[in-house]
C-alpha angles and dihedrals in degrees: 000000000000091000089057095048083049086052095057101043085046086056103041087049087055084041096051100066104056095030079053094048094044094042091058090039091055093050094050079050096049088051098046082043087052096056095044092053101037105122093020094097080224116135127258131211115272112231082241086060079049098059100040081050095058094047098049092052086041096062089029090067090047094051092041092055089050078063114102092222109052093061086056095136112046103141095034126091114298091251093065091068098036082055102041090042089031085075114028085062083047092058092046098049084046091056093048089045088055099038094048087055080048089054091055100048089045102066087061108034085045097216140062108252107034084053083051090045086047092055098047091052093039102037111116087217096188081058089047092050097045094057096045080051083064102042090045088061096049095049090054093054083046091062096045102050083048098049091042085053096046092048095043094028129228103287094046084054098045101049092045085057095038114026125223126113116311109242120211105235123069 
């Protein structure tokens, strides 16, 4: 009993930094998202869309990089691996962005396609863009902090943005 209470404290630990960072990237989103929409009558994510978000993408990032192929460059430049994972989270938060729209038409078109269809028609693409623009940029500062953290390791990282003495474990 007690190795499966380490395994999940050990996975809810892996799962806390990038739930935390998106959590507080979504939010910076949703608010850019909010101020492009005030006076549109169009709706806005709730804070309770924003943290399912964050923790979907959390644990999104922890199962893609289970996956063989998104750590395809290890031993090449940094900027292999920001770039390779870069977009496939990209491509992931994009799909999310899209379905959570869906979500919303679909409640009220009552099927799937004609939701998809709604939402087509209805979408305010420059909106949807600027925001993927954002996120875009986020994603990418997510891999690199991650890549440099992974090269230099967690305690090198901690103690060059906060100071103190650099232990030697991780």
């Amino acid at each position: 009993m007690r190795k499966v209470f380490e395994k999940i404290k050990e996975e809810l630990l892996a799962l806390l930094p990038p739930t935390i960072y998106f959590l507080i990237a979504l939010s910076l989103v949703a608010e850019v998202h909010r101020l492009m929409l005030k006076g549109t009558g169009l709706s806005v994510s709730t804070s309770a869309q924003i943290v399912v978000g964050a923790l979907i993408l959390g644990k999104a990032v922890l199962i893609s990089d289970l996956l063989p192929f998104v750590n395809r460059y290890p031993d090449e430049p940094l900027a292999y691996n920001i770039v390779w994972k870069g977009a496939i989270y990209f491509v992931i938060a994009t799909l999310i962005h899209y379905l959570e729209r869906l979500i919303d038409f679909w409640k009220e078109a009552g099927g799937f396609g004609a939701a998809n269809r709604e939402l087509l028609a209805q979408i305010v693409w420059p909106h949807f863009w600027a925001v993927q623009i954002v996120l875009l940029i986020l994603i990418f500062n997510y891999c690199l902090l991650h890549e440099l953290t992974r090269v230099l390791g967690a305690a090198k990282m901690r103690q060059m943005f906060f100071g103190g003495a650099a232990s030697v474990a991780a």
